[in-house]
C-alpha positions as CSV (number, residue, x, y, z in Angstrom):
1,X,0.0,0.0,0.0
2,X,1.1,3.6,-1.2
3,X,1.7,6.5,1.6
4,X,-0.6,7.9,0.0
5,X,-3.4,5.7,-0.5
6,X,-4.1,6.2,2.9
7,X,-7.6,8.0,2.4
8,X,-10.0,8.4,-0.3
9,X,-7.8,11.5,-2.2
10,X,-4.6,9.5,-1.8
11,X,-6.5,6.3,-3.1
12,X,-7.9,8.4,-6.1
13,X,-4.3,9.9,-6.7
14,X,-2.8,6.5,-6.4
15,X,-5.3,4.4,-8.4
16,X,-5.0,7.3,-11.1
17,X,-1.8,7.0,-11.5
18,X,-1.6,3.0,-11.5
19,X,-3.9,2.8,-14.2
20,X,-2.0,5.5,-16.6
21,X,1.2,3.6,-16.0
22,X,-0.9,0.6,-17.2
23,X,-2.1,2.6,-20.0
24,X,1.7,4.1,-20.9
25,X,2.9,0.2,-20.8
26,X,0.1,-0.9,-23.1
27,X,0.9,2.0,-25.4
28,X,4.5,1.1,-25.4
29,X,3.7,-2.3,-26.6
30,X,1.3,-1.2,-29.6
31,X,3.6,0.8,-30.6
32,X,6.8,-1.5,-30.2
33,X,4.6,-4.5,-32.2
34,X,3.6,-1.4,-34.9
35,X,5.0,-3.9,-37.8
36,X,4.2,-7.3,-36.2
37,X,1.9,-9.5,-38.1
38,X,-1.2,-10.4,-36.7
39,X,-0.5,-8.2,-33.5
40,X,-3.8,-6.9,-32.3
41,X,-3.6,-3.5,-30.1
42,X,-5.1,-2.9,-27.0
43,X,-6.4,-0.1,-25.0
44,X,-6.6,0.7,-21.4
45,X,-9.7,2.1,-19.3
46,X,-10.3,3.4,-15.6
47,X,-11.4,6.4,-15.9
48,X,-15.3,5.1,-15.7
49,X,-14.8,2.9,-13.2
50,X,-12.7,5.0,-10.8
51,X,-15.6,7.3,-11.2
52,X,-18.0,4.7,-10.3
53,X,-16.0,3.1,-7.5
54,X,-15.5,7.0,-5.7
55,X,-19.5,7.2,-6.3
56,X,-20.3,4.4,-4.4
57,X,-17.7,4.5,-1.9
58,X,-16.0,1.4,-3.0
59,X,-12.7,2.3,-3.9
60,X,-9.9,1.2,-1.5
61,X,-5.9,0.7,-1.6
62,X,-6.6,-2.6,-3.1
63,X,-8.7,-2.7,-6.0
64,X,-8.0,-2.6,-9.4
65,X,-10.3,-0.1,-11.7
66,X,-8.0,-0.9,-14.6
67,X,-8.9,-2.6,-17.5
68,X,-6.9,-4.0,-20.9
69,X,-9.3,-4.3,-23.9
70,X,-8.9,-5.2,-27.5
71,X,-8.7,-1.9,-29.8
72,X,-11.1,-1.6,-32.5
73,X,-9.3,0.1,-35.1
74,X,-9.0,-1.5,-38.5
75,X,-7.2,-4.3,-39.3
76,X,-4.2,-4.2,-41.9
77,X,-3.4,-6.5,-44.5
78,X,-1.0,-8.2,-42.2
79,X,-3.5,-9.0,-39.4
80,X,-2.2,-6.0,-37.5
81,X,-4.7,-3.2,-36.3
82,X,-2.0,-0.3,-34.8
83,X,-2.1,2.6,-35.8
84,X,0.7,4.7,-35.1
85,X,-0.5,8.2,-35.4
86,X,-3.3,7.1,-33.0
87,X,-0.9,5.7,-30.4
88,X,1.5,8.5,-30.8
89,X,-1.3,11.1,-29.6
90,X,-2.5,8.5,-27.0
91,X,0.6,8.5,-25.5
92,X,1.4,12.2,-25.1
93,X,-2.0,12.6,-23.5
94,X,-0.9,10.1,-21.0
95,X,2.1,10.9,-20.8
96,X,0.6,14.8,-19.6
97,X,-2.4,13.1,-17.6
98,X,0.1,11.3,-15.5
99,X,2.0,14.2,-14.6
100,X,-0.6,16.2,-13.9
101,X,-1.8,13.2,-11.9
102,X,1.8,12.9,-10.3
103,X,2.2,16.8,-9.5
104,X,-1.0,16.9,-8.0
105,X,0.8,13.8,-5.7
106,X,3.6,15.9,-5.0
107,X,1.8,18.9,-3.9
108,X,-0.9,16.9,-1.4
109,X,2.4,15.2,-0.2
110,X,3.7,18.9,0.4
111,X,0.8,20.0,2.3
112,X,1.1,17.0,4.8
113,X,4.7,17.6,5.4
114,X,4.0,21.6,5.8
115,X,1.3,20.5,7.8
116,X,2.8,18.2,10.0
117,X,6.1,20.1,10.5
118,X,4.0,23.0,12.2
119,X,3.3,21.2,15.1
């Protein structure tokens, strides 16, 4: 369990910023398998249930909001169905989602120390 994950903003912040990573791995691997025949890309999605769990009061250090599903782009004549341009874009938005996610870390983290070192 994450320092952080010890209430429900440091549990949002953390589960956040698991599932980007998973998104910036699965990324990685679309594009590294860009000429692979018969690759099939996939995508990654939390942000709906991370929403869901924080509505119902579900979410805890422990579960896992992130899911890996098959892309539905077209498929190439080789079987293959990345699509580099998309993957490019997808992975600067992560890329900039995960360090807003990981600034917004930083500074909670700064506020409990500045918080705690005034007593």
């Amino acid at each position: 369990m994450s320092i952080f994950a010890t209430d429900r903003v440091g549990t949002t912040l953390h589960t956040a910023l698991d599932g980007l990573s998973m998104r910036q791995r699965v990324i990685a691997d679309n594009i590294a398998n860009v000429n692979t025949p018969g690759f099939r890309a996939s995508t990654v999605q939390f942000e709906s249930s991370l929403r869901a769990a924080l509505a119902d009061g579900t979410l805890t250090p422990d579960t896992t909001v992130a899911a890996t599903t098959p892309a539905n782009t077209p498929v190439g004549a080789n079987g293959n169905n990345v699509d580099l341009g998309s993957e490019t874009m997808s992975a600067m938005q992560s890329v900039f989602q995960y360090q807003l996610m990981s600034r917004a870390a930083t500074d909670r983290y700064t506020l409990i120390s500045t918080a705690a070192g005034s007593f």
